[in-house]
Every structure is written in C-alpha cells, then in structure tokens.
C-alpha positions as CSV (number, residue, x, y, z in Angstrom):
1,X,-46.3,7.0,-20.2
2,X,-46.4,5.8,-16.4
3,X,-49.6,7.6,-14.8
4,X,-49.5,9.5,-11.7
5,X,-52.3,7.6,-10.2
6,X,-53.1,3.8,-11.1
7,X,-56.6,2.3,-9.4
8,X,-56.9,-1.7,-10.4
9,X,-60.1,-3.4,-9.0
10,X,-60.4,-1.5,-6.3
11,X,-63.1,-3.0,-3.9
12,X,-64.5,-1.8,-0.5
13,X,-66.8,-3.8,1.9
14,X,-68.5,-2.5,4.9
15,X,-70.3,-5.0,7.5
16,X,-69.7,-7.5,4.0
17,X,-71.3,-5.3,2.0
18,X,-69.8,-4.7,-1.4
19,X,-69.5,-0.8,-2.4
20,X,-67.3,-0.9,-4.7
21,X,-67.0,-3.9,-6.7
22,X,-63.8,-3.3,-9.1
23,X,-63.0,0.2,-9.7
24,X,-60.6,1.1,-12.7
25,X,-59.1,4.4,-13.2
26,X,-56.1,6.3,-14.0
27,X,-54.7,9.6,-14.2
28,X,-51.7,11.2,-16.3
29,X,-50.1,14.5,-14.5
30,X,-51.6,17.7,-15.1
31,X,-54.6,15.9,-16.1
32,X,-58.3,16.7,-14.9
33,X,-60.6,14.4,-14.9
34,X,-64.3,13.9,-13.7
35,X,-66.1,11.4,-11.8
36,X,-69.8,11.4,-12.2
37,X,-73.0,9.5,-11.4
38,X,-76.0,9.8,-8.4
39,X,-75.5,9.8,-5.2
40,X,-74.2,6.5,-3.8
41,X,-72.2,5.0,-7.0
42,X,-69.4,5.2,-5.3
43,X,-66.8,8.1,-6.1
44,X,-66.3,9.6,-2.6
45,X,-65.8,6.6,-1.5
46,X,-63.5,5.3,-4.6
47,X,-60.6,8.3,-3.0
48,X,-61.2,7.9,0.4
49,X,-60.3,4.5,-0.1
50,X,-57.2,5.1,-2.4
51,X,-56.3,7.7,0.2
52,X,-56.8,5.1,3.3
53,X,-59.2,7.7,4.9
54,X,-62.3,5.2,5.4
55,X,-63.3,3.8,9.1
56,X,-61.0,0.4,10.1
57,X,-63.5,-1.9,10.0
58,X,-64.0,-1.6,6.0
59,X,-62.2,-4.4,4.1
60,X,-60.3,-2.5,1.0
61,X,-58.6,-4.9,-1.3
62,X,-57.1,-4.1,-5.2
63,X,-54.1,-1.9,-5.9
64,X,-53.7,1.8,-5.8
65,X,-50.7,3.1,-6.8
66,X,-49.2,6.8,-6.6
67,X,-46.0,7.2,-9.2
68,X,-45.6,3.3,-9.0
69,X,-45.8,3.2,-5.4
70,X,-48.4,0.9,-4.0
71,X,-50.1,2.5,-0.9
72,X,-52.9,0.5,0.2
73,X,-51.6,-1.8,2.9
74,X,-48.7,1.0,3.4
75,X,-48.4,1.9,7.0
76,X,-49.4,5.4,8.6
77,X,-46.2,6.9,8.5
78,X,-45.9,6.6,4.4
79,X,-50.3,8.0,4.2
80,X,-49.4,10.8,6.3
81,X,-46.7,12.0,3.7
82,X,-49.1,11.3,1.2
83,X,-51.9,13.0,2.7
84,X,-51.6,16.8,2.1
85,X,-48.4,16.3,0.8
86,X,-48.6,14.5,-2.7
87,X,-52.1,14.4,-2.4
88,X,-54.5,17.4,-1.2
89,X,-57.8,17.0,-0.9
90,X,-61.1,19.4,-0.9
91,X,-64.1,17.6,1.4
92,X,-67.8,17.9,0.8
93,X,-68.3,20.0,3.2
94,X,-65.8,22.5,3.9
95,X,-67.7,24.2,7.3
96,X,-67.2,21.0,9.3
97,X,-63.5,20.1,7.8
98,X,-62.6,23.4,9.6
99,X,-61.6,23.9,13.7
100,X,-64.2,26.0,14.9
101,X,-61.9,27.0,17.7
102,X,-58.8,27.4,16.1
103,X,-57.2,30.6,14.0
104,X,-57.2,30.0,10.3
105,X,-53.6,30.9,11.0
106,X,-52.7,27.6,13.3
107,X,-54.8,25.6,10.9
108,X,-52.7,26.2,8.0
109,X,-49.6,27.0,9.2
110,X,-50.1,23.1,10.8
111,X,-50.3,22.2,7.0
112,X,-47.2,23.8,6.2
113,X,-45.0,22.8,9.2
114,X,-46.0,19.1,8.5
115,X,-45.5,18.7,4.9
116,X,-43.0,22.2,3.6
117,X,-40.9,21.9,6.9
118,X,-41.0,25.7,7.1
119,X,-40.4,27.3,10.5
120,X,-41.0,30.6,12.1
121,X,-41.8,33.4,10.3
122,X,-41.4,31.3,6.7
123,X,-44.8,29.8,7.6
124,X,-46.7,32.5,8.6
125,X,-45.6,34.3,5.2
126,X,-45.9,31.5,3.0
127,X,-49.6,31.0,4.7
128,X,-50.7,34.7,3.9
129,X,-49.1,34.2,0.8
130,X,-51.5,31.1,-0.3
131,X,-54.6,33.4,0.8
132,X,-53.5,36.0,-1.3
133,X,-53.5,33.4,-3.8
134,X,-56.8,32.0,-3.3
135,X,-58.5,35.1,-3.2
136,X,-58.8,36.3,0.1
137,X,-58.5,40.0,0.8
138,X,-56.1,41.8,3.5
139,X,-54.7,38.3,4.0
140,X,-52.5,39.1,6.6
141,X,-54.9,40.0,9.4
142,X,-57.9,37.2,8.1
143,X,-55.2,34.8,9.4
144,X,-56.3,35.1,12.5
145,X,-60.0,35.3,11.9
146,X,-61.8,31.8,13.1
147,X,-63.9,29.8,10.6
148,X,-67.3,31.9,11.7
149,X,-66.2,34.5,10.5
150,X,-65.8,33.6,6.8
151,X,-68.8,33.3,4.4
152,X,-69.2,30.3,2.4
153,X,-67.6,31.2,-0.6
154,X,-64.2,32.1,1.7
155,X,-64.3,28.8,3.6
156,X,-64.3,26.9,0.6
157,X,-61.3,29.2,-0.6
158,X,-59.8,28.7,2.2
159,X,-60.0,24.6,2.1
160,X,-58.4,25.3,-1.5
161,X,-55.6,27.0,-0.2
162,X,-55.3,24.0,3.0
163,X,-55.3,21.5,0.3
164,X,-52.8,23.5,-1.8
165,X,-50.3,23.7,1.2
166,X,-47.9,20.9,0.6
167,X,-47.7,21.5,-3.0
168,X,-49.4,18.7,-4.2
169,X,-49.3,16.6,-7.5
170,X,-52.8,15.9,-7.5
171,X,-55.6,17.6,-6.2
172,X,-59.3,15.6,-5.4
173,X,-62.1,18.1,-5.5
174,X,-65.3,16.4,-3.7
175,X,-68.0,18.5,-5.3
176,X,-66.3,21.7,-4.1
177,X,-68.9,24.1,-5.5
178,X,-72.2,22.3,-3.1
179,X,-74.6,25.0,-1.2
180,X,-72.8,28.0,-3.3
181,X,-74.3,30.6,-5.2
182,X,-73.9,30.6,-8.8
183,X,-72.0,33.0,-9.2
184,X,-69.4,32.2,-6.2
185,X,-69.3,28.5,-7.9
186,X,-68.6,30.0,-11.3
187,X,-65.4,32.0,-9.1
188,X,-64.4,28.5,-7.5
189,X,-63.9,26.9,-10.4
190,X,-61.9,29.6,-12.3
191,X,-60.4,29.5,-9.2
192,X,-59.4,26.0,-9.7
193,X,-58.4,25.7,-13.1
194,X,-55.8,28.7,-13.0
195,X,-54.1,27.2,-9.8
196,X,-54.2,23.6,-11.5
197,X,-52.5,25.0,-15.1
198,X,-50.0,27.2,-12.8
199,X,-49.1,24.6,-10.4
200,X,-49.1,21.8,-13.2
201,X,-51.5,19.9,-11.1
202,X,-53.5,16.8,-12.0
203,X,-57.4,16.8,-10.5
204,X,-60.2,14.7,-9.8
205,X,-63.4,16.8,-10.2
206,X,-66.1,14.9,-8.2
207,X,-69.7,16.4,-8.9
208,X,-73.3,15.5,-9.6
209,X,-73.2,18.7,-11.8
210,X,-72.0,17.4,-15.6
211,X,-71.9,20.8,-16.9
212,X,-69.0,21.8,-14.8
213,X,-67.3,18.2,-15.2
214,X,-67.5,19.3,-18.7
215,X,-66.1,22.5,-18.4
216,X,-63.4,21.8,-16.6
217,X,-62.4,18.3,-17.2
218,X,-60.0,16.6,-19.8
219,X,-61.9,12.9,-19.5
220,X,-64.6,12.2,-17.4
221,X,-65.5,8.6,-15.7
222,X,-69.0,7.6,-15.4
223,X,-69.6,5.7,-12.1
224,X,-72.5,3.3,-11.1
225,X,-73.6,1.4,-8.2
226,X,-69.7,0.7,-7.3
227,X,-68.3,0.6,-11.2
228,X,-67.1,2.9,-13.5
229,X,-69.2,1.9,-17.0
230,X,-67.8,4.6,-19.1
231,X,-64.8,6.3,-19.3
232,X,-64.1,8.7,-22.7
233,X,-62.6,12.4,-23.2
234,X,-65.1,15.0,-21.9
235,X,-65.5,16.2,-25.5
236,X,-66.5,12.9,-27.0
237,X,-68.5,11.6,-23.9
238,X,-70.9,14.6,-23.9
239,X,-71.4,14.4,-27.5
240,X,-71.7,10.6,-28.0
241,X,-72.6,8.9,-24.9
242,X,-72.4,4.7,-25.3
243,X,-73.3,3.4,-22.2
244,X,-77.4,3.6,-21.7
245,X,-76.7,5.4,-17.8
246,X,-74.6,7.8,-19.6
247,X,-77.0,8.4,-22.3
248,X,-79.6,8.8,-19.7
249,X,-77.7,11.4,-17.5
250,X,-76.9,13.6,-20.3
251,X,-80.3,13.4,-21.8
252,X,-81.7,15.0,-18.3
253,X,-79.4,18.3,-19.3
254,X,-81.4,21.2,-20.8
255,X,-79.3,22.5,-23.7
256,X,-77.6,25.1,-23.9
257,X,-78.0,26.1,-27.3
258,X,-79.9,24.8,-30.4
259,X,-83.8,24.1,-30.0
260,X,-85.4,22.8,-26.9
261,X,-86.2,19.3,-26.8
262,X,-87.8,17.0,-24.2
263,X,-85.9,16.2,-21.1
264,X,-85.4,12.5,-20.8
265,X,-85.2,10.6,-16.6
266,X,-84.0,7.7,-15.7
267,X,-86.5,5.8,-14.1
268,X,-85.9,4.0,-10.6
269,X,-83.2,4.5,-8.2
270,X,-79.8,3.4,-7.2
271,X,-79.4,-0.1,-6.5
272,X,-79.2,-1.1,-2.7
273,X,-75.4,-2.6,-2.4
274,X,-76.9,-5.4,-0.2
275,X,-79.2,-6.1,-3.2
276,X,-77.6,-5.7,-6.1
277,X,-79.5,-7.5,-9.1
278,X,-77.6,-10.0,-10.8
279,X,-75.6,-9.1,-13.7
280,X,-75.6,-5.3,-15.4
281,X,-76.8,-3.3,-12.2
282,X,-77.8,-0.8,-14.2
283,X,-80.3,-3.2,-16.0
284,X,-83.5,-2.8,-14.2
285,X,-83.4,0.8,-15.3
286,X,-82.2,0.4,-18.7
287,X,-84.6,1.0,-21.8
288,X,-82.4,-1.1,-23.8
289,X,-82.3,-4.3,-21.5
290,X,-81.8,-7.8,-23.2
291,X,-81.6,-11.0,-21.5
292,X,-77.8,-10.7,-22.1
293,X,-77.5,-8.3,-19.6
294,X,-79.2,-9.9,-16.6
295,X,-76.5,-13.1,-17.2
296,X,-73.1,-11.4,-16.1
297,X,-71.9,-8.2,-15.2
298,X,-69.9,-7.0,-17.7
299,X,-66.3,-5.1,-17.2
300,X,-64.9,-2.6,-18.5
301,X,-63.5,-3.0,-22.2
302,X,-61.9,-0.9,-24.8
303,X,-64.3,0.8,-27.9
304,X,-61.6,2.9,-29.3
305,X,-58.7,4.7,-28.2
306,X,-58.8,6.6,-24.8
307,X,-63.0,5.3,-24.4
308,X,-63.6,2.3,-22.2
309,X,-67.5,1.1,-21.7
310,X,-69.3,-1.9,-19.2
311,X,-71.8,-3.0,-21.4
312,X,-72.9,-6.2,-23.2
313,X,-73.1,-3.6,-26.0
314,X,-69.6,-2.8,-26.2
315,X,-68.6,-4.6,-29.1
316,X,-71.4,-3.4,-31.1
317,X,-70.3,0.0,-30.3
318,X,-66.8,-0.3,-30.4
319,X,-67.2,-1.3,-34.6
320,X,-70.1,1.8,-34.9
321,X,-67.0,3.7,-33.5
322,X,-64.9,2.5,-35.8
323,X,-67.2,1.8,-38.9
324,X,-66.4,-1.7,-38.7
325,X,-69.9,-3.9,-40.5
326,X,-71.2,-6.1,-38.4
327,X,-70.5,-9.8,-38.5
C-alpha cells in the first residue's frame, strides 16, 4: 500500500551543522503514530522540514513525499496548498501561534477562505460550526472574542479547530498537551482521537510524554540526536523495547500496575550536533557499549515485520525476535 507520507534520509544543516542526519519515516492514512525522544533529537524539526517551514538559510536535502508527490524543492505556491490544506499542523505553543489583535473570527475564517474557498456567510458558519466541534461553548458569539480572552485549554482547542480548517489528510500534533492541566490534557487528547477516527485522519503525535504516545498511537518512532533508532507498533515497543535509548526511556516510567520497581536514568545528555561522537551517538550513554559501536553509525534495519532498530545489535535481536539460534 502507497503511504500518505514518505520521509527518505531526510537531513537538515544549520550554519553546517548537521541536525538531522538521515531521517526515515512513513505513514499509512488514518494512521497515528508517535515520535519520541529528549529535547533536541530532532522531531520538531523532522516536520518543519518536510513541511518547508524552517528559516532559508538551513540546507534540507533527502525526499519527502505527500501521496507520491515530492515537495521539498517544490515552490511556494504548491507548500501553501499543502500547508493547512493537506496538511494541518498544531505548534508548541499555541498562545504565540495566535494574533493577539485579531478576532478568532478573521483568524479562522482566513483558514477557510484560503484552503475551502467558502465565501460570505458559508465561512462564518462553517467557522462556528468547527468550534462547536472542538468544544467551545456559545460558539457563535466566542468568534469574535480575541486570543486573551480564552484560557489555555480553549486556545489550544481552538489551534485544533485552525489546523482542522482545510480538512486535512494528516494532522502533526507538536506536544499539544504542554503547560495544561491534567485533566484539560486528558480532554485534548479525547479530543483528538474522536476528530482523527471521524475525519479518517492520519496523525503524528510529537511528545516527550510516552504514556500518551502510548495511548493514542498505532506505532511509535524513537528519535535520537537527529535519527530515528527504533521504530515498532506502540504495543510491542512498550513491552519489548530493543534499542538500549528505548529501553532506557521506558525504564524511567513508573508503572502503572503490578509492583513497584526501581526507576532506571539515562545517564549524560544529548549529544551537541557540532560534536557528535563518532559512530552510535547514543554510545557514550549506553550501558551496553562495545567497541563495535564506536566504529560506524549504524542505520536503520529490519528485526521483524513492522519493527526497524539502529543498533550494531540488530541482528542479534532480529533472530531473539524470531527464535532464530545464533550462528
């Protein structure tokens, strides 16, 4: 099946500095899937890049293709069809993605206009018609509030509904739920998921939080220092993770159920991108180093069907999966 989305070594420099250093993904339609790892690995960047969104003077080079049709190198007229049309997007913070001096009314119906071609009264209903749907009371008369005058939970609702306006095939979430309450993220997110499975939707879940990734995600990608170096269905990543930064993410999580046990860290920090160690980046933090992994970097292989892994490891793995014996 062709995928809505293709990403083939997709690499972004800044000043030279490599950011992201061969980034592989791909998504189906009506699929969700998560993108996780600490800050700076790289998955803001990874769809601001496919989305041409980053400042001109980065160098982007690989291939990013949207239902077979590459757009990076595509000119501004094809991106701005893209933008908000096919693709909407939810920014990290959705305060300062807002006009401060302009109605929520002009904001959206801007939305509309560009990418439903709706005119006169058509937009102004189908406007209070995507509040109602996102959860805003007496949506009628909030259209003509200003961002102030929305609480945090609402603004981010309202971003949803912005990014829902030209009834796009695939939605990015960049960790939509940051600065909320609990109990307002927990209403995002089932927020989300009924508007994706009604819509038929595909998503990309960006988040630092893995419990929601794995609540609300089909497969989940595990990103590092500019790589993805796992990539497995949610189900099977949280309960077998291969790759050691996986492994070490997951064992930070308290758990839910069953006894307590110790929580594990991952010692040391993201690599700087202008000093990236040679070969595994992840190896100066790894408990399971060898002097394999120092030699080359490895890429992303196949351990079994639908799970992917960057590690010298892999093979080993890959027949563990399979309950091949060792050589």
């Amino acid at each position: 099946m062709k995928p809505l989305v293709s990403i083939e070594d997709l690499r972004v420099a800044f000043n030279g500095v490599p950011v992201l250093r061969g980034v592989d993904i791909a998504l189906q339609k009506g699929e969700a899937v998560g993108l996780v790892g600490e800050s700076g690995s790289g998955k803001s960047v990874t769809w601001l890049a496919a989305l041409g969104l980053l400042p001109r003077h980065a160098h982007v080079s690989g291939s990013v293709r949207l239902d077979g049709r590459q757009l990076l190198g595509a000119p501004d007229s094809e991106f701005d069809q893209v933008r908000g049309g096919r693709v909407g997007m939810i920014f990290q913070d959705p305060a300062s993605a807002l006009n401060p001096v302009l109605t929520i009314r002009k904001q959206l119906c801007e939305a509309l206009a560009l990418h439903r071609d709706l005119q006169g009264n058509a937009v102004k209903a189908e406007a209070r018609r995507l509040l109602d749907l996102v959860g805003i009371p007496d949506a009628g008369r909030r259209l003509e509030a200003y961002p102030h005058e929305f609480s945090g939970g609402q603004v981010q609702r309202i971003m949803i509904a912005m990014a829902l306006a030209g009834n796009p095939d695939l939605l990015i979430a960049d960790e939509p739920t940051t600065a909320l309450d609990a109990t307002i993220q927990a209403q995002i997110l089932e927020l989300l998921s009924t508007v994706r499975r009604e819509l038929g939707m595909a998503m990309v879940l960006i988040s630092h939080d893995l419990g929601v990734v794995a609540e609300n995600c089909d497969r989940v990608a595990v990103m590092y220092a500019g790589r993805i170096v796992e990539q497995a269905p949610s189900n099977q990543l949280f309960a077998d993770p291969v790759h050691p930064y996986a492994q070490g993410l997951i064992g930070a999580l308290p758990p839910l159920d069953g006894p307590r046990r110790r929580l594990t860290a991952i010692p040391g920090t993201v690599p700087d991108p202008a000093h990236m160690p040679g070969g595994c980046a992840f190896a100066p933090r790894c408990a399971l180093v060898t002097d394999a992994c120092g030699l080359v970097a490895p890429t992303l292989a196949p351990i079994a069907d639908d799970r992917s892994v960057a590690c010298v490891r892999a093979e080993a793995s890959r027949r563990a999966l399979l309950g091949i014996a060792a050589e």
